[in-house]
C-alpha atoms as a printed R data frame, in Angstrom:
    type eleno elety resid chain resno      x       y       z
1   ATOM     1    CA   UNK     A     1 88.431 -17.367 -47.258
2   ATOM     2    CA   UNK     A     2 91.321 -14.849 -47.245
3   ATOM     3    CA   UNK     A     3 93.330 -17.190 -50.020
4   ATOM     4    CA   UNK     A     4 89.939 -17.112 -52.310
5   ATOM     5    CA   UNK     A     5 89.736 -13.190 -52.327
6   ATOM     6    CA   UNK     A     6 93.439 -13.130 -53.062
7   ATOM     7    CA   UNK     A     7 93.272 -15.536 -55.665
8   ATOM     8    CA   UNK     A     8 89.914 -14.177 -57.506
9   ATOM     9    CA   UNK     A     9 91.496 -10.179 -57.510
10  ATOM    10    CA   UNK     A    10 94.814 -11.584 -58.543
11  ATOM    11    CA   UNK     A    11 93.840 -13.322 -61.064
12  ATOM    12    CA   UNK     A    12 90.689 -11.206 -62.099
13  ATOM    13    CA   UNK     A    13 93.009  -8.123 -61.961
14  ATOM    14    CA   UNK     A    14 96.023  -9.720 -64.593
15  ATOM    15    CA   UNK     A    15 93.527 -11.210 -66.728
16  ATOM    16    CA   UNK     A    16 91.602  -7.965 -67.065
17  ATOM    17    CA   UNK     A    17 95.359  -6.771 -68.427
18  ATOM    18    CA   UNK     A    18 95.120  -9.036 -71.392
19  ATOM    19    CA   UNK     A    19 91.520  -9.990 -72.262
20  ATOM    20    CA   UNK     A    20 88.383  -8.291 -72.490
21  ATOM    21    CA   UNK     A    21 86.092  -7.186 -69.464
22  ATOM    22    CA   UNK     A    22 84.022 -10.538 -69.207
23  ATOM    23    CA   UNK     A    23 86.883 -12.268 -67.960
24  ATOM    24    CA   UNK     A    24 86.495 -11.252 -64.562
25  ATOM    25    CA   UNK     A    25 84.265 -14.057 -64.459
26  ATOM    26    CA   UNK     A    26 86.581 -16.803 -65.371
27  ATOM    27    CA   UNK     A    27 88.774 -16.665 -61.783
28  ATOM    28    CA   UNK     A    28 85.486 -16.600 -60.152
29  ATOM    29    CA   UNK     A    29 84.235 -19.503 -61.764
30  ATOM    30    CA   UNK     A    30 87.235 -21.820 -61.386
31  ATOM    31    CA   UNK     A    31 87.915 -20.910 -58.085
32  ATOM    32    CA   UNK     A    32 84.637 -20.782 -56.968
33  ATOM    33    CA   UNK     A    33 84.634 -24.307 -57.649
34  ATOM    34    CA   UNK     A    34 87.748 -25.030 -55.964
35  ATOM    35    CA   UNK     A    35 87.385 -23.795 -52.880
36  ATOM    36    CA   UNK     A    36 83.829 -25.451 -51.292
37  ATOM    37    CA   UNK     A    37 82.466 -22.092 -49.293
38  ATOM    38    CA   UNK     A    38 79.108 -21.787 -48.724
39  ATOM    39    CA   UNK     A    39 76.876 -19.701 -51.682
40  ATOM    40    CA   UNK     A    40 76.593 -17.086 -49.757
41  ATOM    41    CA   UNK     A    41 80.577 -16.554 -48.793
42  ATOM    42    CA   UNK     A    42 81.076 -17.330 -52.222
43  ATOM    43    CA   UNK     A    43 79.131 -15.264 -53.496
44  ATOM    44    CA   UNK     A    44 80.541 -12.085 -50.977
45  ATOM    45    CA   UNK     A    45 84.173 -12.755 -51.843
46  ATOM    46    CA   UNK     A    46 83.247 -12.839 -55.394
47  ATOM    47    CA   UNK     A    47 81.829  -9.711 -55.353
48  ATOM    48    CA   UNK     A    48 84.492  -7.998 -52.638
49  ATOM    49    CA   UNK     A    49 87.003  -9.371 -54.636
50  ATOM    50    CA   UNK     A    50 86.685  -7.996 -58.087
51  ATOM    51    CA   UNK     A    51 84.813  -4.697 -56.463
52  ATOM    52    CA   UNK     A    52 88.045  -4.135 -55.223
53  ATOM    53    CA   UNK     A    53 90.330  -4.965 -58.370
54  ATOM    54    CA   UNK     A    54 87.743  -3.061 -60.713
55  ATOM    55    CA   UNK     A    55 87.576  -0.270 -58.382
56  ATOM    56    CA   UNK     A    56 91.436   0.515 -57.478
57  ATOM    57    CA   UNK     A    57 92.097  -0.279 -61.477
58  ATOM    58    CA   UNK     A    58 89.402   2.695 -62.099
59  ATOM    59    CA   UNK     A    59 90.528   4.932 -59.581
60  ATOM    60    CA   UNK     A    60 93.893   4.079 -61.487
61  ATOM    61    CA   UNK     A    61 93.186   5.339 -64.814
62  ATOM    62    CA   UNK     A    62 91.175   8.405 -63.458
63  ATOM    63    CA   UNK     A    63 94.426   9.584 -61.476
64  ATOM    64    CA   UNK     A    64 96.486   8.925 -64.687
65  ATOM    65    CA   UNK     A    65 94.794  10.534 -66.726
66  ATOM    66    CA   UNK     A    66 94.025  13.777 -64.433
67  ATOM    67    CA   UNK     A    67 89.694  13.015 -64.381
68  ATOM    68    CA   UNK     A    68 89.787  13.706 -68.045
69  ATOM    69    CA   UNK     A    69 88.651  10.560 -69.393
70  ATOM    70    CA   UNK     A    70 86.574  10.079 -66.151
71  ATOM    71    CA   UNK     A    71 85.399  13.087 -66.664
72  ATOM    72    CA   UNK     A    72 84.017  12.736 -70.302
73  ATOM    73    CA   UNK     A    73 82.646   9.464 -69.741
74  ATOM    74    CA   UNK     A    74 80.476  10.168 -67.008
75  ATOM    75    CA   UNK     A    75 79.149  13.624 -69.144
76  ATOM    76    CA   UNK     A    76 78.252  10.736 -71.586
77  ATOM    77    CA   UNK     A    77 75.948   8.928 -69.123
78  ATOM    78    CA   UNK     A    78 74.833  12.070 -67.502
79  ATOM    79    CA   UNK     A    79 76.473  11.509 -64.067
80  ATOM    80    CA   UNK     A    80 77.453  14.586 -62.148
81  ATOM    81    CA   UNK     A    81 80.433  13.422 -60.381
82  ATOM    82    CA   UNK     A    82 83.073  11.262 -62.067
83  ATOM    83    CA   UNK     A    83 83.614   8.809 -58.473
84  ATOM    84    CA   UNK     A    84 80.440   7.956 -59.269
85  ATOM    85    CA   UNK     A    85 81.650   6.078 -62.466
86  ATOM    86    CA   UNK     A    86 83.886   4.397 -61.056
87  ATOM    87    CA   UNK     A    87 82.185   3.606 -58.074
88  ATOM    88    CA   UNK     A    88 79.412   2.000 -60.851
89  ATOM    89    CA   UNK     A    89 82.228   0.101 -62.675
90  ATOM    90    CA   UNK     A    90 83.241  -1.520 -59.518
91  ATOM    91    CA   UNK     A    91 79.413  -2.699 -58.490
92  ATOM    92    CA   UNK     A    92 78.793  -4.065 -61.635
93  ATOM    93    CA   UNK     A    93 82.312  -5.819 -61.498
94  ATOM    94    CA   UNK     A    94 81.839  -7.327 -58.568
95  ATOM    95    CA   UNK     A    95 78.014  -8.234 -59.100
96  ATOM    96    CA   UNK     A    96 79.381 -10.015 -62.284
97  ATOM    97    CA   UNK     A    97 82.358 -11.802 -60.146
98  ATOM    98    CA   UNK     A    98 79.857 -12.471 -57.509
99  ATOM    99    CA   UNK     A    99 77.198 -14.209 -59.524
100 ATOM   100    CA   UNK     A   100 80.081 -16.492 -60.993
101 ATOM   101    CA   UNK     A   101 81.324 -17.798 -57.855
102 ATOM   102    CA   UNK     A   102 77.793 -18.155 -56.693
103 ATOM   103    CA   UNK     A   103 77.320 -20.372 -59.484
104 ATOM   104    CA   UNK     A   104 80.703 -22.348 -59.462
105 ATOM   105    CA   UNK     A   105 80.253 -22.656 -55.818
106 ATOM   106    CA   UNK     A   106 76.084 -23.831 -56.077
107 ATOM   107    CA   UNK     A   107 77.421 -26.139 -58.724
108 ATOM   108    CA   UNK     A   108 80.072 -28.184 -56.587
109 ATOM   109    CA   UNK     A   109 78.030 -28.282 -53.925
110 ATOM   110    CA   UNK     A   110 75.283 -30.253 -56.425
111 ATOM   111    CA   UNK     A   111 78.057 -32.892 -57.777
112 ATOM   112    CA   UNK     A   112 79.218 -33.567 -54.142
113 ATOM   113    CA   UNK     A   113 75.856 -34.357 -52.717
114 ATOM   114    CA   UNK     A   114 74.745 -37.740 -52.314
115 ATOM   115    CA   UNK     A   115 71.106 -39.204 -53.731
């Protein structure tokens, strides 16, 4: 359990780095796969996982920037209070990460049943 939330942020986190913001998926779905937990675990660690990357990597970028760029943004979308941006881009991180190890997970538990 511990070894799939390391390995989904880890990898979730670099490949963020290098490719664009759908790729948070990809660990998710190859691990998800991998590792034979339940849906609903899968599904949790998923979602704690890249919560947790997304979140710390926003937090990030808000400190270095001084809440500037936080700041704008979140004028754009008409929130009030710029943690609440980046408490957003974390939810919808780790409901996409979620959803993809749900799905890995559902799916390897389908091939390994027997009719």
């Amino acid at each position: 359990m511990i070894i799939l939330f390391l390995l989904i942020a880890g990898n979730a986190f670099i490949l963020n780095l290098v490719l664009p913001w759908w790729s948070v998926v990809l660990p998710g779905l190859f691990f998800g796969y991998r590792m034979h937990e339940t849906p609903i675990r899968a599904f949790g660690i998923g979602f704690l996982a890249v919560f947790l990357a997304w979140g710390v990597h926003s937090l990030y970028i808000h400190i270095a920037s001084d809440g500037i760029l936080s700041a704008r943004i979140a004028e754009l979308f008409g929130l009030m209070q710029d943690w609440v941006l980046i408490v957003i881009t974390a939810v919808i991180g780790g409901i996409l990460s979620g959803f993809a190890t749900l799905t890995s997970s559902l799916l390897a538990q389908s091939r390994n049943k027997k009719y």
